[in-house]
Structure formats: structure tokens, C-alpha cells
C-alpha positions in Angstrom: 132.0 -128.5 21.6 134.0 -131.0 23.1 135.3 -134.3 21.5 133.1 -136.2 23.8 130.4 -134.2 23.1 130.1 -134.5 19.3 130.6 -138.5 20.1 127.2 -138.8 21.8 125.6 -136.5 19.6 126.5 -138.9 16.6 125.4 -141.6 18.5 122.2 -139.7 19.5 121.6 -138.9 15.9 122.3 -143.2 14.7 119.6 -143.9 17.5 117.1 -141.9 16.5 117.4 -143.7 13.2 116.4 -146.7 14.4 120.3 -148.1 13.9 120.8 -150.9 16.6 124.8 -151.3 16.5 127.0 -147.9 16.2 130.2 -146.6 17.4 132.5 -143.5 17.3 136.3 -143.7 17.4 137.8 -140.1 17.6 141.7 -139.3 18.0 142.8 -136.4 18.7 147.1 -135.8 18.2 149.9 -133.6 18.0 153.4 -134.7 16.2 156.5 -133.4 15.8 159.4 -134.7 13.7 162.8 -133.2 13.0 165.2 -134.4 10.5 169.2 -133.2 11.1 172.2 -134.1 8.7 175.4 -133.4 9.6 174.3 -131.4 12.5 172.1 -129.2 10.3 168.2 -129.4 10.2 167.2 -130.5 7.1 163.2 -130.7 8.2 160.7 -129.9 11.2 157.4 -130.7 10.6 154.6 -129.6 13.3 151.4 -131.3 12.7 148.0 -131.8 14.6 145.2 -134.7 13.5 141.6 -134.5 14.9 139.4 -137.0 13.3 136.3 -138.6 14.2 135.0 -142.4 12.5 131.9 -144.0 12.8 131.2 -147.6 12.4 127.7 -148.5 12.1 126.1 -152.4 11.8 122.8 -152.7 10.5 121.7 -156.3 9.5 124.7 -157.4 9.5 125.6 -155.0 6.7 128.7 -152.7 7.9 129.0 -149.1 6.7 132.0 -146.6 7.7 132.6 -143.3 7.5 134.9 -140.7 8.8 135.3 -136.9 9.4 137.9 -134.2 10.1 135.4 -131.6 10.8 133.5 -131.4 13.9 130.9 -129.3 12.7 127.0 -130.0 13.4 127.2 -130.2 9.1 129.5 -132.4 9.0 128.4 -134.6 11.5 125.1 -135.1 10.0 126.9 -135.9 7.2 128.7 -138.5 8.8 125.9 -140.4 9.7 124.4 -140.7 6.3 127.9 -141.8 4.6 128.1 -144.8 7.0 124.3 -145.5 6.6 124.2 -145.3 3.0 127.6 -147.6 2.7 126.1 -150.0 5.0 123.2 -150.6 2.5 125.5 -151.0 0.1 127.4 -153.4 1.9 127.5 -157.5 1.9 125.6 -158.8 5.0 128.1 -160.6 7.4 127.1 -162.6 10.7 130.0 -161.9 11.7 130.3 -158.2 12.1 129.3 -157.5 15.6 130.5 -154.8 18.1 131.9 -155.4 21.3 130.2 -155.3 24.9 130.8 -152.7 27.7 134.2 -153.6 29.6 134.3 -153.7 33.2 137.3 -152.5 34.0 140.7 -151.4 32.2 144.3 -151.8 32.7 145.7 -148.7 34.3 149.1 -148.0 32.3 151.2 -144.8 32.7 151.4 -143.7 29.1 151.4 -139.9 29.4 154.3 -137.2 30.3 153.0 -134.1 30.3 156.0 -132.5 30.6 156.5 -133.3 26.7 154.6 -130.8 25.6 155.9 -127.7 27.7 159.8 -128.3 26.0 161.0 -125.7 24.1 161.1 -127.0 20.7 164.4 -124.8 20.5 165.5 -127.8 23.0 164.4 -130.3 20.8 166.2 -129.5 18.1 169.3 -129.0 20.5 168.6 -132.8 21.6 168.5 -134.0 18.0 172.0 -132.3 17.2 173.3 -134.0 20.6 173.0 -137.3 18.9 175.0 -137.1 15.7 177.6 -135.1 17.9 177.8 -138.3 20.2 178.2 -140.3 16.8 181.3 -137.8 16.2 182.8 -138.0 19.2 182.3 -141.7 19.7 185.0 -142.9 17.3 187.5 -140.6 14.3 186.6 -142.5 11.9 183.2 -141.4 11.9 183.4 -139.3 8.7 179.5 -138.4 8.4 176.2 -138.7 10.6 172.9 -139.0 8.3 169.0 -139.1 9.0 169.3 -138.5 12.1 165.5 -137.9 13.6 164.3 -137.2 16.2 160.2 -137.3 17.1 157.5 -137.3 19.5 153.2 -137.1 19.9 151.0 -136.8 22.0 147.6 -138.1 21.5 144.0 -139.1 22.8 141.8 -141.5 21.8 137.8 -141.7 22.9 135.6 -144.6 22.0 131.7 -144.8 22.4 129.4 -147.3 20.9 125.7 -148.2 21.1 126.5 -151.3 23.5 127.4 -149.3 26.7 131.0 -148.8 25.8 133.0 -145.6 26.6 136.8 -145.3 27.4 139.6 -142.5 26.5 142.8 -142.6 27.1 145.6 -140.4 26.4 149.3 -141.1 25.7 152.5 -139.9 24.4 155.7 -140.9 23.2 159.5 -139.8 22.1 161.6 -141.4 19.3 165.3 -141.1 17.8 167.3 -142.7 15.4 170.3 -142.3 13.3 172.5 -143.6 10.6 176.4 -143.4 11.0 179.2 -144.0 8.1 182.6 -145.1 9.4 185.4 -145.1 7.0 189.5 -146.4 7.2 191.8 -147.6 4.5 189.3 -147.2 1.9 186.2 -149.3 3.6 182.9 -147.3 4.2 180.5 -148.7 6.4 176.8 -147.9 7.7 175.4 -148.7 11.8 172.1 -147.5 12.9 170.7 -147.3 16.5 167.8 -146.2 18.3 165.5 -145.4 20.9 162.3 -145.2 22.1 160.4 -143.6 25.5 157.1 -143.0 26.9 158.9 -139.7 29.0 161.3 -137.0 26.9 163.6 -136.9 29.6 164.3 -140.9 29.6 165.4 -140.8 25.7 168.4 -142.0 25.6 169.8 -139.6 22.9 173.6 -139.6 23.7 173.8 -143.7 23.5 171.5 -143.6 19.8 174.3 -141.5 18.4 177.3 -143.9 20.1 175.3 -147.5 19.3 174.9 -146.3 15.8 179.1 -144.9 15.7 179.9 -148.4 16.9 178.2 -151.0 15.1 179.6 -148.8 11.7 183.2 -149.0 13.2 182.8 -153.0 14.5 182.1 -153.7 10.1 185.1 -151.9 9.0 187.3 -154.1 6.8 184.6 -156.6 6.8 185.3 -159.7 4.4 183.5 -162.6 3.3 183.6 -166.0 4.2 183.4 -169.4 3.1 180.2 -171.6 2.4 179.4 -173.2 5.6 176.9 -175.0 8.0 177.2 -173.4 11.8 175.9 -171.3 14.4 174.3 -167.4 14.0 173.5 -165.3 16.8 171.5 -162.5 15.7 171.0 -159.4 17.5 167.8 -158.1 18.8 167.3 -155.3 15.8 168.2 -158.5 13.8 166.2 -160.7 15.2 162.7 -158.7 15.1 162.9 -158.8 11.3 162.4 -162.4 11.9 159.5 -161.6 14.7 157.8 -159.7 12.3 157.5 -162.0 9.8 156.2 -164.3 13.0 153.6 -161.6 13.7 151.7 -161.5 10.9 151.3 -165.3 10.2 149.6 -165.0 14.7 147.3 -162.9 13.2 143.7 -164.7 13.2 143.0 -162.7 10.1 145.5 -163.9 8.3 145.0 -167.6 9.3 140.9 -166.7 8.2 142.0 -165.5 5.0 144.6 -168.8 4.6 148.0 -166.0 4.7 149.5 -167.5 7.6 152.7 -170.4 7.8 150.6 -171.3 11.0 147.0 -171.8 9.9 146.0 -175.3 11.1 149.0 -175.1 13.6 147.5 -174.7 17.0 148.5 -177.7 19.9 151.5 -178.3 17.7 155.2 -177.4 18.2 156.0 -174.7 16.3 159.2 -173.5 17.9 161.8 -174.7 20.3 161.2 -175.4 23.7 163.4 -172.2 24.6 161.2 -170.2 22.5 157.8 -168.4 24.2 156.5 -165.7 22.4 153.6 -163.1 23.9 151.5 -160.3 23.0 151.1 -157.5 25.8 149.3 -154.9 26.1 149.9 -154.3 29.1 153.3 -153.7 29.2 154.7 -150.7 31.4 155.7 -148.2 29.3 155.5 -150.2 26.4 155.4 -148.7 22.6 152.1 -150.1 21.9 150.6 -150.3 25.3 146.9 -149.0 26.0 144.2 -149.7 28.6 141.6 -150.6 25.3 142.3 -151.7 21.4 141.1 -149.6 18.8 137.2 -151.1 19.6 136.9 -150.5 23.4 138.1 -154.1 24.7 140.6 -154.3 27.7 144.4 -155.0 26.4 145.5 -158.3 27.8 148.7 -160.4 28.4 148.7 -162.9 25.4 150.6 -166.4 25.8 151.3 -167.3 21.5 153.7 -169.7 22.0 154.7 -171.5 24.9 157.9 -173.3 25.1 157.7 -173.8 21.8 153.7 -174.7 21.6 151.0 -172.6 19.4 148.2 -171.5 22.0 146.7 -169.4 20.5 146.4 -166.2 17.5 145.5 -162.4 18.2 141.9 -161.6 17.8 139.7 -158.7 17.5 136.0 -158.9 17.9 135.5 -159.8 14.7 137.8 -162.7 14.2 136.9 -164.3 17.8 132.9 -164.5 16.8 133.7 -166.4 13.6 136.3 -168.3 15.6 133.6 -168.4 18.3 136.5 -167.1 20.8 137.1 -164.1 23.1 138.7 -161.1 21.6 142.3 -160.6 23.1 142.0 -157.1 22.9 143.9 -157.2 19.3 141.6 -154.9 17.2 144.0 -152.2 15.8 143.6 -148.4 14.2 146.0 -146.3 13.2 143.8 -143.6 12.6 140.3 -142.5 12.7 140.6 -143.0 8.9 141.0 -146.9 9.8 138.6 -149.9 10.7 139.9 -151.7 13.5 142.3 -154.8 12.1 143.8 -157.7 13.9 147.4 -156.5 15.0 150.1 -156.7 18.1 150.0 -154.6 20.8 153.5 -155.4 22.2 154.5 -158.4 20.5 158.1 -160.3 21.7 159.8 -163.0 21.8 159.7 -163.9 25.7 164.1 -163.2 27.2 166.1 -165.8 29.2 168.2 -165.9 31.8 171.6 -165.6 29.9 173.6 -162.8 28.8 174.3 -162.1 25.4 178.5 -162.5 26.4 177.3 -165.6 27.5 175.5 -166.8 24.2 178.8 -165.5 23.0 181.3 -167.7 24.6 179.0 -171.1 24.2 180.2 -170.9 20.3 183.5 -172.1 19.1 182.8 -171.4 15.1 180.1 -169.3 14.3 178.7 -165.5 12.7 177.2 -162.8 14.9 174.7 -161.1 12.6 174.5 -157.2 13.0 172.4 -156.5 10.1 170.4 -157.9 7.1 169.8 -156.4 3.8 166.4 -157.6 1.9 164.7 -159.0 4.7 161.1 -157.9 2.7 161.5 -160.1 0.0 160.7 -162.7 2.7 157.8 -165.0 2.0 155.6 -164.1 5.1 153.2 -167.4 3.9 156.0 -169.9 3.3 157.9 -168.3 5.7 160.7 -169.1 2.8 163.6 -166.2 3.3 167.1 -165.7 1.6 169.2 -162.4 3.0 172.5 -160.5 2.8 174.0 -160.5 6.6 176.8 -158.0 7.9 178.8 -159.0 11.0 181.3 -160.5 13.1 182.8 -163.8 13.3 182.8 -165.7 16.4 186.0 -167.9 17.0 186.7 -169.6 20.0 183.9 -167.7 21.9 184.5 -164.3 21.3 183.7 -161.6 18.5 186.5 -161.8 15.5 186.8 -160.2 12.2 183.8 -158.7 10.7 182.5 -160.2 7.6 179.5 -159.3 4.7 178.9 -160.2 1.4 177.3 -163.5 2.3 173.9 -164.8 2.8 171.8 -167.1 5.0 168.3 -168.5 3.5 165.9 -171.4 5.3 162.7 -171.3 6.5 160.8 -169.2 9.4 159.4 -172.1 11.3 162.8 -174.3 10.6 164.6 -171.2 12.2 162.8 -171.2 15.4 162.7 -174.5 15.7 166.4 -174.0 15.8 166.9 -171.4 18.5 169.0 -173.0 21.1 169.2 -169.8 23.2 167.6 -166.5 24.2 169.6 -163.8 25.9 167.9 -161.6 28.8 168.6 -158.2 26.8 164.8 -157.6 25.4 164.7 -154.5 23.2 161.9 -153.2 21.4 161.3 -151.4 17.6 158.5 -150.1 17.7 155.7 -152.7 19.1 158.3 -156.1 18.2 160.3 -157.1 20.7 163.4 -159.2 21.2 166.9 -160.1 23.0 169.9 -161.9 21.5 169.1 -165.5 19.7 171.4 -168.0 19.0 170.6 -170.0 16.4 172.0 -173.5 15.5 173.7 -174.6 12.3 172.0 -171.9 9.6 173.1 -172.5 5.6 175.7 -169.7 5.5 176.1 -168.7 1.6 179.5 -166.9 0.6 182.3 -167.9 -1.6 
């Protein structure tokens, strides 16, 4: 029986019960993740998922339920588990399912030659990026967690209002952590990379990025207490988007969690700073013709020039908002209900390079990496973190320096930016180039 087929014979089964409002989510994938220290493999996990959910609306009442077998048993079975939690459940106006879309993006998401590599090659590939780290710099005394992983999946989606899409995708990622040591000074850099095609990972330049940044802290020092300019670098700077993301959340702002709740028409940012949601994004790491409930991914303006627009939405949040979804409603798995969360979220680039944000600052930091950016306040938007970098004198990148802090507030922050560079980079569905931020409370001796 084929996935489709056991989706309309759930549905044909809610029907005949008389249930107006139902619908089946099914994802079907196939993982693989390998783990290499020093060279070696330390893990390699294979692993395939095959689920099916159903989400059924009856009164208002919501009931879910969800299956790894496809059996006619366990279908049946299905049904009734949703049916019986929905009579158990809280009636809610609000819970409503979307409406047959028209027409869908259409996004290249797929290789299909991922799936016909050798894993032998794979593992081969995953080596090749701590021996770039190696080779990248002596002082590189030891390569750790280096992994390397990739899926492919398909998703199918079905419910009572007319609604049926599938779409398949896959994806490759790597990462690895390097230690640099000299004159008794150890220090950490990470890198990364991410592709929707195997043979466009770039594995060689995870291994280098990672060799450098450890090599740029060496004999890092720290400074005095001062007032002046940060720039932070895009991995940097995404800590600080995803705080952002989560407060853009109509859920959030429902449920009174969100810095921006009551926000919207009002400045919120600089003027340089426009941030979108897109799920529409070539190639990007959360791209998909549909969310997790059938509706059409969209281009999302946030913030524009600094203005809140607008908050992500699934169907849920836009009826009691008495919007349109944006396309916003979320799984991770079959196991999930669909919640409001970004497709591909960034901070919109510039026009400048980050050499150029550079050279603009005659007294500053240049932040390669935070440590404690979860202890955050994601309502207050309150945050207080250890920084490792590079001084900035005259213009160009000095001495590195740690051991200090920087604390203000989210909002304060981006009202702050005074530039954004042009070199976007994603982790995982956050995006964001170089920022340079004006005068940040810089906390060391």
C-alpha cells in the first residue's frame, strides 16, 4: 500500500464517521549521520522514519493521533485515538483547517544523486574535513566532532477541505570543531556548511574556517571596560536573530512571550535593518512549496527598514488574529501538531562588504563567538554574554581578546545596527551577514 493510499483511506474511514474537518500528515525519511574524531569514526548511525498523523476537528474540539505502522489495524486505530482525544478536548473557535491551495511554489529541493553515494565516500568526505583543519595551519593540535550528515525525505498532506500536496526534499550538512594551540594558549573555532546537492558541500572550507577562527584567538587577552563599536559575525549575529525569531512568532505574542506584542506600526529596529521570512528561498534550509498544514510558503516582509509589519502565522493564529496564514505552520515530525515557526528567517544583507564595515571603525571589537547566549531573556529580550575576538584599531583586525562581556537589550541592539554587510549566511533556517553595531557596554577589567 502506498503512502498516499493509506492517507485517503484514513480520510475515507473519518468521513464515513460523520467527522467534518480531518487531515493526514505522513513523512516519510532516510538519515544518515557520521561522527569522526581525529580522523577516526567514532559513530554512523543509518536510520529511516515513516509516520503517519491525523488531525481531526470536531465541534471545535481537536483530537490528534499518530502512527508508525501502516497497517489496516493500525489505521483503524488511528482514527479512534484522535476521535476519542477530540471528545476529550476543550472546544476552540479557533481550531480550523486550511482551504485547498491553488497553486504552489516550485523550489528545487531534491538531488537524487544523494542517495546513490557510496557511504564508503561519505565517510571519506567526512575525514577530508578535519584533514583540511590539519593542513590549514601547525598549530592545529586536534580536530573534534567533526560530522558530517544528510536526509532525504517526503512529506504528503491530505485533508477533508480539498487539500493534497507532497513534496520531497533532501539535504547535506558538516561541521567541525578545531583546537589551536602556541606558547601555552589553547583555543576552539568552529565552521560549517550546509547544501541542498552533496556535491556543492563545501567540505574542504568547513575544516579551514573552523582551523582559522581557532588560530585568529590565539594569545587572546582582555580588555578594558569600555563604550564602543561591535561587529559581530554572521554565526554571531544569528544568536541574536534567534532570539528575534521567536518573539515574530504570532503564538508567542497570543500567549503574551514576545518583546514585540503590541509592537506592530512602530520602529522596532534601525532604518538599516529589514528582516524577512522566506519560504521560498532557492535552495534554502527550510524551503518548501507548503508548511506543515498544506498552505503555499510565501516571502514574508517582518520588519521593514526598521518598522514591525507584521508576525508569522499558521492557520490557527491568523483566524483568531482574523489574518491570512503566511504559510508559517511548522512539524518536525509526524509525531508534531503544526506550530507557528520560520521557514527561512534573516536579517535582509546590504550593499557593503564586511572589509568595509571593517575599515569604517577606528576603536572597536569584532566578535567571533559568544558563550551563554541561552541564558538570554527571549521576553525582555535582556542578555549578558562572554565574547571571543579581535580588536579593531584604526580599521583593521588587531589582537584577539576574551574574557569580557557585552549585556543590553535585544530591541536596544537593533536599534543600534548602523550597518549590514552583503555576506548572508545561514545556520540552519536563521540567516545573517556581518552587523556593526554602535557603542555596546563592553565589560572586562
Amino acid at each position: 500500500m502506498s503512502d498516499l493510499s493509506s492517507a485517503h483511506k484514513v480520510m475515507d474511514r473519518v468521513a464515513r464517521l460523520g467527522i467534518a474537518q480531518a487531515e493526514v500528515y505522513i513523512l516519510r525519511r532516510k538519515s544518515l549521520a557520521i561522527e569522526v574524531n581525529d580522523r577516526e569514526v567514532e559513530t554512523l548511525k543509518l536510520a529511516q522514519d515513516r509516520g503517519l498523523g491525523l488531525r481531526i476537528i470536531s465541534d471545535g474540539r481537536l483530537g490528534f493521533a499518530y502512527t508508525s505502522g501502516f497497517t489496516q489495524e493500525a489505521l483503524d486505530q488511528i482514527v479512534e485515538s484522535a476521535r476519542t482525544a477530540a471528545v476529550h478536548a476543550a472546544s476552540d473557535r479557533y481550531n480550523i483547517l486550511p482551504a485547498k491551495t491553488v497553486q504552489y511554489p516550485r523550489l528545487d529541493l531534491y538531488d537524487p544523486e544523494l542517495s546513490r553515494v557510496p557511504l564508503v565516500e561519505k565517510v571519506d568526505r567526512a575525514r577530508v574535513i578535519a584533514q583540511a583543519a590539519y593542513q590549514h595551519d601547525s598549530r592545529i593540535r586536534s580536530v573534534q566532532k567533526t560530522n558530517y550528515s544528510d536526509s532525504v525525505y517526503e512529506a504528503i498532506i491530505c485533508n477533508s477541505q480539498g487539500l493534497e500536496v507532497s513534496h520531497v526534499g533532501s539535504y547535506c550538512w558538516a561541521s567541525t570543531m578545531a583546537i589551536a594551540e602556541a606558547n601555552g594558549d589553547s583555543q576552539i573555532g568552529w565552521d560549517f556548511d550546509f547544501n541542498r546537492f552533496y556535491r556543492n558541500l563545501k567540505v574542504e572550507e568547513v575544516g579551514m574556517g573552523a582551523a582559522h577562527r581557532a588560530v585568529a584567538l590565539l594569545g587572546a587577552k582582555t580588555l578594558e571596560t569600555q563604550k564602543s563599536p561591535v561587529i559581530f559575525d554572521p554565526v554571531v549575529a544569528l544568536g541574536f536573530i534567534g532570539m528575534l525569531a521567536s518573539a515574530l512568532s504570532a503564538e508567542s505574542v497570543q500567549k503574551e512571550k514576545s518583546l514585540l506584542r503590541g509592537r506592530l506600526g512602530q520602529q522596532v529596529a534601525s532604518p538599516q535593518v529589514t528582516i524577512l521570512d522566506d519560504g521560498t528561498l532557492p535552495q534554502g534550509p527550510g524551503s518548501s512549496p507548503c508548511d506543515g498544514e498544506g498552505v503555499a510558503t510565501q516571502r514574508t516582509e517582518l520588519i521593514r527598514e526598521g518598522m514591525l509589519i507584521q508576525f508569522l502565522h499558521n492557520t490557527y493564529t491568523a483566524r483568531k488574529d482574523k489574518v491570512t496564514s503566511t504559510g508559517n505552520g511548522i512539524r518536525a515530525s509526524f509525531k508534531d501538531l503544526p506550530q507557528v515557526g520560520p521557514t527561512n528567517l534573516f536579517l535582509a544583507p546590504g550593499y557593503e562588504s564586511r572589509e568595509d564595515l571593517i575599515k569604517g571603525i577606528k576603536r572597536g571589537v569584532y566578535v567571533l563567538a559568544t558563550l551563554g547566549m541561552h541564558t538570554a531573556d527571549p521576553i525582555s529580550g535582556d542578555f549578558s554574554v562572554g565574547i571571543a575576538g579581535l580588536r579593531i584599531a584604526n580599521g583593521k583586525l588587531a589582537q584577539p581578546v576574551h574574557g569580557v562581556t557585552i549585556s543590553g537589550n535585544l530591541v536596544d541592539l537593533f536599534k543600534s545596527i548602523e550597518s549590514v554587510a552583503d555576506d548572508l549566511r545561514f545556520l540552519g533556517n536563521l540567516g545573517s551577514p556581518t552587523i556593526s553595531v554602535g557603542q555596546l557596554l563592553i565589560s572586562g577589567q
